[in-house]
GUGU-47626 format. One record per residue (C-alpha): residue number from 1; chain; y, x, z. Coordinates in steps of 0.5 Angstrom, whole numbers, padded with zeros to 4 digits. Layout:
{NUM, A, {Y, X, Z}} ...
***
This chain:
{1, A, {0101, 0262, 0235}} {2, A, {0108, 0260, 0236}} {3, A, {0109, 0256, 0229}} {4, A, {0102, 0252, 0232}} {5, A, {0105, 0252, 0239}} {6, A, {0110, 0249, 0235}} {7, A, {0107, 0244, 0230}} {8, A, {0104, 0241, 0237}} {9, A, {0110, 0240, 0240}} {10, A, {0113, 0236, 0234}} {11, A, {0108, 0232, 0231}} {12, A, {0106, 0228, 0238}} {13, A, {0113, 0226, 0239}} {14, A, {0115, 0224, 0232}} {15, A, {0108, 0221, 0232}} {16, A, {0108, 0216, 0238}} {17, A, {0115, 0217, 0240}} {18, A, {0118, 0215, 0234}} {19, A, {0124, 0220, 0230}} {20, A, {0131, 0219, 0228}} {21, A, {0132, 0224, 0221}} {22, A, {0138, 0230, 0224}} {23, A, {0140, 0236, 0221}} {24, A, {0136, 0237, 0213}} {25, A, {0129, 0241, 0215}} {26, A, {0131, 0247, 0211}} {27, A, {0137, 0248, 0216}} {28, A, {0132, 0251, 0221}} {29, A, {0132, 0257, 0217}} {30, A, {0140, 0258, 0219}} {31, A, {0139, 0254, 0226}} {32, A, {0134, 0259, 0229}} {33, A, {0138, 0265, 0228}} {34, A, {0144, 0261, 0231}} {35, A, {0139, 0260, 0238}} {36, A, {0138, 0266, 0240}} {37, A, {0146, 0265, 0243}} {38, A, {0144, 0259, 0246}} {39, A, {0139, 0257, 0251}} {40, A, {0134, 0262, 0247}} {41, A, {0137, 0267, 0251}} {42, A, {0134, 0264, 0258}} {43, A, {0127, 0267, 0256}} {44, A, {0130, 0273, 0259}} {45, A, {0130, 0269, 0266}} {46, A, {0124, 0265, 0266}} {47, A, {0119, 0269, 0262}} {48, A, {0121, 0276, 0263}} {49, A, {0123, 0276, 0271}} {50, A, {0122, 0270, 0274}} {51, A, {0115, 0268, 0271}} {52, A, {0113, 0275, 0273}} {53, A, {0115, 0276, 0279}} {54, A, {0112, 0269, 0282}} {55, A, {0106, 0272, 0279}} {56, A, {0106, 0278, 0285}} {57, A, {0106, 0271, 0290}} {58, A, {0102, 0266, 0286}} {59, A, {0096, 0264, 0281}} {60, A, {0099, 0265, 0274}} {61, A, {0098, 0256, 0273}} {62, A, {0102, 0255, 0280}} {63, A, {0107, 0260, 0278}} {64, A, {0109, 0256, 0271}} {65, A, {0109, 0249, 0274}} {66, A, {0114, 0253, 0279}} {67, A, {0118, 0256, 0273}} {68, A, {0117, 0249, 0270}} {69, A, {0121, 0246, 0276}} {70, A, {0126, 0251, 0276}} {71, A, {0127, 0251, 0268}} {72, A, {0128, 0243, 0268}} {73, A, {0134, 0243, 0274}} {74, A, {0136, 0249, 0272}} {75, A, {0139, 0243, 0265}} {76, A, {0141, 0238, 0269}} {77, A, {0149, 0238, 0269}} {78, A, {0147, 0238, 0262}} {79, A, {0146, 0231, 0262}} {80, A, {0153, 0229, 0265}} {81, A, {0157, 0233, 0259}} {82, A, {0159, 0229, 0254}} {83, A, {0158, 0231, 0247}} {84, A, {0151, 0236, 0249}} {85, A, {0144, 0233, 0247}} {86, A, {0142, 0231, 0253}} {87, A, {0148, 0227, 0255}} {88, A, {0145, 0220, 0256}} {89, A, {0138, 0222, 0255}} {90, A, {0133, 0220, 0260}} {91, A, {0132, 0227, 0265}} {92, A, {0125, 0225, 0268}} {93, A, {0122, 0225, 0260}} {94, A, {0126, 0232, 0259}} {95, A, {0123, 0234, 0265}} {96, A, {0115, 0232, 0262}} {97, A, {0117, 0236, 0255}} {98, A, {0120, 0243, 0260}} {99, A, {0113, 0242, 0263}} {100, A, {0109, 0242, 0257}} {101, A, {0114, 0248, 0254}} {102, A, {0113, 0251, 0260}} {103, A, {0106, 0252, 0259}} {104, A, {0107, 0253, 0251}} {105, A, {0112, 0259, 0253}} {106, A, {0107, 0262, 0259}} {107, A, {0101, 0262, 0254}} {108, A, {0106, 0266, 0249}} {109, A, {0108, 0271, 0254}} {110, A, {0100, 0272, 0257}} {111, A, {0096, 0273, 0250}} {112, A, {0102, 0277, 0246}} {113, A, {0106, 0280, 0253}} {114, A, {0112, 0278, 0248}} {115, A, {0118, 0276, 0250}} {116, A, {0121, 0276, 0244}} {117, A, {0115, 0271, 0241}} {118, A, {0118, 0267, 0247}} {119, A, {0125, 0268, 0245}} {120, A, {0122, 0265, 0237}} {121, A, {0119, 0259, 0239}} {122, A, {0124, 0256, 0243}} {123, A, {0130, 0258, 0238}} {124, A, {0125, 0254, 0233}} {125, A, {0124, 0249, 0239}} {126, A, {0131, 0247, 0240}} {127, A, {0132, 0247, 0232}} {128, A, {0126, 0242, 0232}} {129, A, {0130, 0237, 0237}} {130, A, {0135, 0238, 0233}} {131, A, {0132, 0236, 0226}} {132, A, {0128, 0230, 0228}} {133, A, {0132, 0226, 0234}} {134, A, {0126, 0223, 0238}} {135, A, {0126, 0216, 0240}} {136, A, {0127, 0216, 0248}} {137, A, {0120, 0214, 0250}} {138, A, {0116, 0218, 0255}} {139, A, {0109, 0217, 0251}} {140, A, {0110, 0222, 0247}} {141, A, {0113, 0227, 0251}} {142, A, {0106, 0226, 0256}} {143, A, {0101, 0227, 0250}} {144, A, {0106, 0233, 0248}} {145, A, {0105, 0235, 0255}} {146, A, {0098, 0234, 0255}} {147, A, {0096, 0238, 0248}} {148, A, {0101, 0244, 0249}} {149, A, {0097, 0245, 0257}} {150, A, {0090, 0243, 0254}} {151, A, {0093, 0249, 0248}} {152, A, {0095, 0254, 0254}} {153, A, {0089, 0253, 0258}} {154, A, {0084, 0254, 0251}} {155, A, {0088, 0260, 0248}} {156, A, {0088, 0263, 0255}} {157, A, {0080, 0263, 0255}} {158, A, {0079, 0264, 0248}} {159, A, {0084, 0270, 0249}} {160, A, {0081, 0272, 0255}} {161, A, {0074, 0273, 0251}} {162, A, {0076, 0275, 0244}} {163, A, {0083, 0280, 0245}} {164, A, {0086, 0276, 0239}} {165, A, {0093, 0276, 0241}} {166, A, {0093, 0283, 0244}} 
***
């Protein structure tokens, strides 16, 4: 699931967005082990507490826009620091990608109760950004967002049918 979830996170934005080659493919393999010091350890907030506890208040799809909102502010001053990735870079487009991640992130944590799937697939996802440098367009970041919410609401219903992932 989370090597999926990741496939259509990348193709959409390589494919409508347009990409700058990065960092060689193969460094992936060293990028993601180096992640889980970045921002991959957030998971532990945004998945493990936060995303639960609003689950005790609101519906699970309310819950992840609201994760969702705090995820994407939670970057902002990352766009006024020189010499970060998002420095320059369109918040409103991040904002669309943090959403569809979200709800990538939240189907991950609901079908596996996995947090550390969640660490993996955002350790893969800020190497992918690394490797493939996507063009500042804002129509690949919707049909991504698109793809992953129709994904998170179609592996939910299998999921919920079937017991696959758990």
């Amino acid at each position: 699931m989370v090597i999926a979830l990741a496939i259509l996170f990348i193709l959409p934005q390589c494919c409508i967005s347009g990409y700058k080659n990065g960092f060689p493919l193969y460094t992936i393999f060293v990028m993601v082990p180096m992640m889980l010091f970045g921002g991959s350890s957030e998971e532990a907030g945004w998945r493990y507490i936060l995303q639960p506890e609003l689950e005790k208040k609101y519906k699970f799809v309310i819950s992840t826009l609201i994760v969702s909102v705090v995820w994407w502010f939670w970057h902002l001053s990352l766009f006024y620091i020189q010499g970060v990735n998002q420095y320059g870079q369109s918040f409103l487009i991040f904002g669309i990608n943090v959403l569809g991640l979200t709800f990538a992130l939240a189907s991950i944590r609901k079908n596996t109760n996995s947090i550390w799937l969640c660490v993996l697939f955002h350790c893969i996802i800020n190497s992918l950004w690394g490797i493939f440098i996507f063009n500042n367009n804002i129509w690949g970041s919707v049909a991504m967002t698109v793809i992953l919410i129709f994904s998170f609401f179609l592996l939910l219903k299998v999921n919920d049918k079937k017991k696959i992932f758990n």
